[in-house]
GULUM-769552 format. One record per residue: residue number from 1; x, y, z of N, C-alpha, C in turn; residue in one letter. Coordinates in Angstrom, 2 decimals. Atoms other than C-alpha are relative to their C-alpha. Layout:
BEGIN
> NUM_X_Y_Z_X_Y_Z_X_Y_Z_A;
...
//
This chain:
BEGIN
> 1_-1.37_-0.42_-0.16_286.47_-80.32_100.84_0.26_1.14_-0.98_X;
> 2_0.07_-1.53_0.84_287.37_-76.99_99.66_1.74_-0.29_-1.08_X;
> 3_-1.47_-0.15_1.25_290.04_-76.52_96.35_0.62_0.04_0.22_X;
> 4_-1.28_-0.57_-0.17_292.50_-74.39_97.61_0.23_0.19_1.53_X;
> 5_-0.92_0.25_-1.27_294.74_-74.73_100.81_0.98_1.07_0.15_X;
> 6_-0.61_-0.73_-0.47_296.85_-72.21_102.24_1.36_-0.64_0.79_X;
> 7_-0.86_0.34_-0.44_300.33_-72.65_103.35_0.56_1.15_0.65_X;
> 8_-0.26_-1.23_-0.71_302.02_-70.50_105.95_1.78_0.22_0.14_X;
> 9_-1.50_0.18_0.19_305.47_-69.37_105.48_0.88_0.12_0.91_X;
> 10_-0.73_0.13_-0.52_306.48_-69.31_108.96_0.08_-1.37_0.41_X;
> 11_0.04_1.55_-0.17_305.74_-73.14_109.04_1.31_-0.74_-1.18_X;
> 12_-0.70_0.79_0.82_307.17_-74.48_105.52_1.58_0.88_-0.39_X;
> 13_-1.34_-0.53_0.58_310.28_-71.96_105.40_0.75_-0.17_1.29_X;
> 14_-0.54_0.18_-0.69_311.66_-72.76_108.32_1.31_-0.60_0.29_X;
> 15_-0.79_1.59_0.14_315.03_-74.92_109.00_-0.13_-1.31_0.49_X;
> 16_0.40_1.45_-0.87_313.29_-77.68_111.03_-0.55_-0.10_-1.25_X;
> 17_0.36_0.53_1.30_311.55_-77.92_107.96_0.58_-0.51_-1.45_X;
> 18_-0.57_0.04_1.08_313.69_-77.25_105.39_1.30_-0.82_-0.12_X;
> 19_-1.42_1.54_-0.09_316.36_-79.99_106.89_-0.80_-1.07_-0.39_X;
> 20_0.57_0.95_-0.05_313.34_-82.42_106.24_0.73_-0.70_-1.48_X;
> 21_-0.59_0.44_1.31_314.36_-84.55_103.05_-1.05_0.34_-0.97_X;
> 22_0.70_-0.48_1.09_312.59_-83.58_99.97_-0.99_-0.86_-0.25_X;
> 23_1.18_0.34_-0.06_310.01_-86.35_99.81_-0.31_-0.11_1.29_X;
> 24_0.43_-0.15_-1.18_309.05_-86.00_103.43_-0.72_1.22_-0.05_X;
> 25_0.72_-1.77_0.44_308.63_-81.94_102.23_-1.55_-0.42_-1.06_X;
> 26_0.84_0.09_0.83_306.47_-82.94_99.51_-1.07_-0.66_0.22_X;
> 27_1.08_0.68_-0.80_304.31_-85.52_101.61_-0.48_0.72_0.61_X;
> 28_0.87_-0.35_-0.90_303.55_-83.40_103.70_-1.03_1.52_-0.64_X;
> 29_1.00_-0.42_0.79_302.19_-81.10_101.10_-1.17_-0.25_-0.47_X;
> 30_1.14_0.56_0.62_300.10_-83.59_99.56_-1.04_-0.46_1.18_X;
> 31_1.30_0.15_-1.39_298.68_-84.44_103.31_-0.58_0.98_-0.01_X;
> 32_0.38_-1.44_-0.12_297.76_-80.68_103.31_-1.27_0.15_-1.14_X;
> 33_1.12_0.40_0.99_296.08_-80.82_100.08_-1.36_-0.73_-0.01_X;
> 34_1.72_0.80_-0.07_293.72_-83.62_100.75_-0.32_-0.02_1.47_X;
> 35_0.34_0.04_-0.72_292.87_-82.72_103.99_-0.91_0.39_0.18_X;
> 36_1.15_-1.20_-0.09_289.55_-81.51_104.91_-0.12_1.00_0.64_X;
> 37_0.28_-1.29_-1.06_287.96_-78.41_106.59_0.62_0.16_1.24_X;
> 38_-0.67_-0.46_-1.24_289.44_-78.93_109.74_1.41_-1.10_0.31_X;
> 39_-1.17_0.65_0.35_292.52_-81.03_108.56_0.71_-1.21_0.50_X;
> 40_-0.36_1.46_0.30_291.87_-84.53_108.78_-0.03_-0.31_-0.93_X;
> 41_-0.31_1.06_0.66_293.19_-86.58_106.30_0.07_-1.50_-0.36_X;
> 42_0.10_1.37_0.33_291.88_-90.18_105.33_0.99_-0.29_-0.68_X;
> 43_-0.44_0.83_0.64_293.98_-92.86_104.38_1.59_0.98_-0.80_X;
> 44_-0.80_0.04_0.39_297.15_-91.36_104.47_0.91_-0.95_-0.37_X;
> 45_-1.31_1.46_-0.03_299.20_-94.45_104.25_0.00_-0.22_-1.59_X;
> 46_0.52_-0.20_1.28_297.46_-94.32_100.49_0.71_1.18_-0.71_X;
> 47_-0.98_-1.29_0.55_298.91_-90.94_99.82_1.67_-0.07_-0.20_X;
> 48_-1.83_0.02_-0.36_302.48_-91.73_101.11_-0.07_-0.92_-1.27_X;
> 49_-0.20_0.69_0.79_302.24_-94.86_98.71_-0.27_0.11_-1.99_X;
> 50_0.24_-0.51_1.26_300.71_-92.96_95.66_0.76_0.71_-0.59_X;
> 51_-1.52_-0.57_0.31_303.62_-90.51_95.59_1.60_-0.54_0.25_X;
> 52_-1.72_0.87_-0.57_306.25_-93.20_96.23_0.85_0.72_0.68_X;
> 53_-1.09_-0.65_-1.44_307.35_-91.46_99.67_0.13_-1.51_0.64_X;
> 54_-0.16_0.50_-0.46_308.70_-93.69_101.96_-1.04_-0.18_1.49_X;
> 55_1.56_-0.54_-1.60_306.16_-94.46_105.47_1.16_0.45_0.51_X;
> 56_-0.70_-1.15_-1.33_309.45_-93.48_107.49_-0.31_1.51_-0.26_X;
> 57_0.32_-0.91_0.09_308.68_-90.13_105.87_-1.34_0.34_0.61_X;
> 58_1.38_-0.49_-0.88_305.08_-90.08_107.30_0.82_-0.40_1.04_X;
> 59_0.03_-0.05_-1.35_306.34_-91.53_110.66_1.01_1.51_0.20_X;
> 60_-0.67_-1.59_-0.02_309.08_-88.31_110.30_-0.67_0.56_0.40_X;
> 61_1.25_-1.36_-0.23_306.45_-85.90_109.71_-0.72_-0.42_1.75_X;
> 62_0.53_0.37_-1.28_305.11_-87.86_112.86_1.12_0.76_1.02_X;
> 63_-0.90_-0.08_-1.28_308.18_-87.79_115.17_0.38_1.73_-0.12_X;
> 64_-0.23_-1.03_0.68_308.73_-83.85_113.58_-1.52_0.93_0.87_X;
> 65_1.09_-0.63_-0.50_305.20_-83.18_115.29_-0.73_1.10_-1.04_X;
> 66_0.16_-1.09_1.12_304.26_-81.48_112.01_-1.97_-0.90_-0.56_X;
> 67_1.05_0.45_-0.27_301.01_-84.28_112.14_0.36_-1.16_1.05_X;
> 68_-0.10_1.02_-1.12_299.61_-86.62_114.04_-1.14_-1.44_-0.59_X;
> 69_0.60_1.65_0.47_298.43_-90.48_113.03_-0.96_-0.69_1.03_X;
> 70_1.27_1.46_-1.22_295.32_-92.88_114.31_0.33_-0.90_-0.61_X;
> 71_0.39_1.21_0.18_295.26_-96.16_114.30_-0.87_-0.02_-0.93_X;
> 72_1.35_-0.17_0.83_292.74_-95.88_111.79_0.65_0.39_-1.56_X;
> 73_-0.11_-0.72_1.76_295.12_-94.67_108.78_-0.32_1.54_-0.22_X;
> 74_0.26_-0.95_0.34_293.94_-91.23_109.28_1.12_0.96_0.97_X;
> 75_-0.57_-1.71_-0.25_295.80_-87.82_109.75_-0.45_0.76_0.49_X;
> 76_0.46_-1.44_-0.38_295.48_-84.88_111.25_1.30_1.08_0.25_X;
> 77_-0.91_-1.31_0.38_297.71_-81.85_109.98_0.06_0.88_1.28_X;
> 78_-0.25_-0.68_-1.00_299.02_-80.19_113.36_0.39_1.65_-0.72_X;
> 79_0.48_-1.54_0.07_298.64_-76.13_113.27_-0.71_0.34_-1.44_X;
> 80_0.65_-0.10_1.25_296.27_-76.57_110.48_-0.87_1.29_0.12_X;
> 81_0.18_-1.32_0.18_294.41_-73.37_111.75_0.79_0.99_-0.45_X;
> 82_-1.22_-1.33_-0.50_297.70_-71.34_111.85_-0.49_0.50_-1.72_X;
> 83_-0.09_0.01_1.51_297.92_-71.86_107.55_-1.48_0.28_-0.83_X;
> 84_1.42_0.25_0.36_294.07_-72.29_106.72_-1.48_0.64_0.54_X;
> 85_0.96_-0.17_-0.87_291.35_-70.19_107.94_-0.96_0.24_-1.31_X;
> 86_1.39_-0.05_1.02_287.72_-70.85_106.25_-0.76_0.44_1.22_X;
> 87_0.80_-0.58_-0.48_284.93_-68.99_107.12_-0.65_-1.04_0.78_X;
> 88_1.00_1.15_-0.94_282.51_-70.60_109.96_-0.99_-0.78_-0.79_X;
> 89_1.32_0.51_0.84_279.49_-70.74_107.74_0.58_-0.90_-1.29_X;
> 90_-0.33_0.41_1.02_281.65_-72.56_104.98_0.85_-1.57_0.45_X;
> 91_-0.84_1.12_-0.17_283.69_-75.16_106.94_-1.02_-1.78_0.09_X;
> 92_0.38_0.74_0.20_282.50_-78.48_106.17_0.79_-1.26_1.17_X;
> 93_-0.27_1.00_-1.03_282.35_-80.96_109.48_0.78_-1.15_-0.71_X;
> 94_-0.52_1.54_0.36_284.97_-83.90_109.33_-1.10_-1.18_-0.21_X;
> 95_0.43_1.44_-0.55_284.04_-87.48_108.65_0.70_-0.81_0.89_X;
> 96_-0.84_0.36_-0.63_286.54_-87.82_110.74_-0.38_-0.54_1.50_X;
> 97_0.39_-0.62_-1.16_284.48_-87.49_114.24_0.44_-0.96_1.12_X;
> 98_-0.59_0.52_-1.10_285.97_-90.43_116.49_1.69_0.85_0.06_X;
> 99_-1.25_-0.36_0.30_289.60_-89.55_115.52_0.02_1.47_0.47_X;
> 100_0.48_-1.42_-0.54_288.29_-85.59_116.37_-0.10_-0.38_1.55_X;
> 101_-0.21_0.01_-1.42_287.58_-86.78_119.70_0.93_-0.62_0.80_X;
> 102_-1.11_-0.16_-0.79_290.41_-88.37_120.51_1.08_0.82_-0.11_X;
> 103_-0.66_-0.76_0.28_292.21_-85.67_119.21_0.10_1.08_1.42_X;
> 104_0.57_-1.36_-0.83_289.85_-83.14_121.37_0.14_-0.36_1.33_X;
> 105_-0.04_0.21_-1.25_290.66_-84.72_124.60_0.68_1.25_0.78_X;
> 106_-0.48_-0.85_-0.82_292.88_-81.76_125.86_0.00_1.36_-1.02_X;
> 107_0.04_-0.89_1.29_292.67_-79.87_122.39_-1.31_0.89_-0.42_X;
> 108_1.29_-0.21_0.95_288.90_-79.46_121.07_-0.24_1.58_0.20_X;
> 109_0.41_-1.62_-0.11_288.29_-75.90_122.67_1.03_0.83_-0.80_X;
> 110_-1.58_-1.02_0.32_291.82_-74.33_121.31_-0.67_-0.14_-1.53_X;
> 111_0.54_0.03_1.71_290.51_-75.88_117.51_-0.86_0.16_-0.22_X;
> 112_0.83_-0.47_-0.01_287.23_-74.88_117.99_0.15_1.79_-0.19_X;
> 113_-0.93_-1.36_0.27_288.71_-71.35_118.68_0.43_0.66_-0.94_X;
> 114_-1.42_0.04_1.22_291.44_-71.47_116.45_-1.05_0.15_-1.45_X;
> 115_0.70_-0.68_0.92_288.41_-71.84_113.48_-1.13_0.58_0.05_X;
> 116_1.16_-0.99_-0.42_285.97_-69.69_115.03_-1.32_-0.64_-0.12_X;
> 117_1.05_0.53_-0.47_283.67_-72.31_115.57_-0.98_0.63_1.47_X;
> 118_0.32_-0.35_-1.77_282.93_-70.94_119.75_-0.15_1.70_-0.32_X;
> 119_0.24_-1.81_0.34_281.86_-67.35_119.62_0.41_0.75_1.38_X;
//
């Protein structure tokens, strides 16, 4: 997982965003943060509870379409290309890879794309 994360300022300056409540804003920072290369996130439910956010704030961020939740506890940061682009040769495959495919059911080519995985 790479250091530094990129944030995109037509995402977090927005007013759909910026009506969010202030730990809902800040959760969804720290999802961003520990997300990997292609912006799944283990064990968010861990995160929400480490920064004493509330889970309605993750389900928010849910119903907000800003991510999206498995059964599994794990995340995945919706337009995580838009904010984040790592080089091909540098992006480090999820451990994520069931949760990736049910993701990729109508998706996988667009995020393949999107980090210049498909040439």
């Amino acid at each position: 997982m790479a250091n530094r994360r990129m944030f995109h300022k037509d995402i977090v300056t927005t007013d759909r965003f910026l009506r969010m409540s202030p730990s809902c804003q800040a959760l969804y920072f720290q999802l961003c943060m520990n997300a990997d290369d292609e912006g799944f996130v283990g064990g968010a439910y861990k995160i929400t509870r480490s920064m004493r956010a509330r889970k309605s704030d993750l389900y928010h961020l849910k119903d907000m379409e800003y991510i999206q939740l498995f059964g599994s506890g794990v995340a995945y940061i919706n337009e995580w290309y838009v904010q984040n682009r790592i080089p091909r040769d540098r992006i480090k495959p999820t451990f994520f890879r069931t949760e990736k495919m049910l993701l990729c059911v109508d998706d996988c080519k667009k995020l393949d794309e999107e980090a210049g995985l498909l040439d």
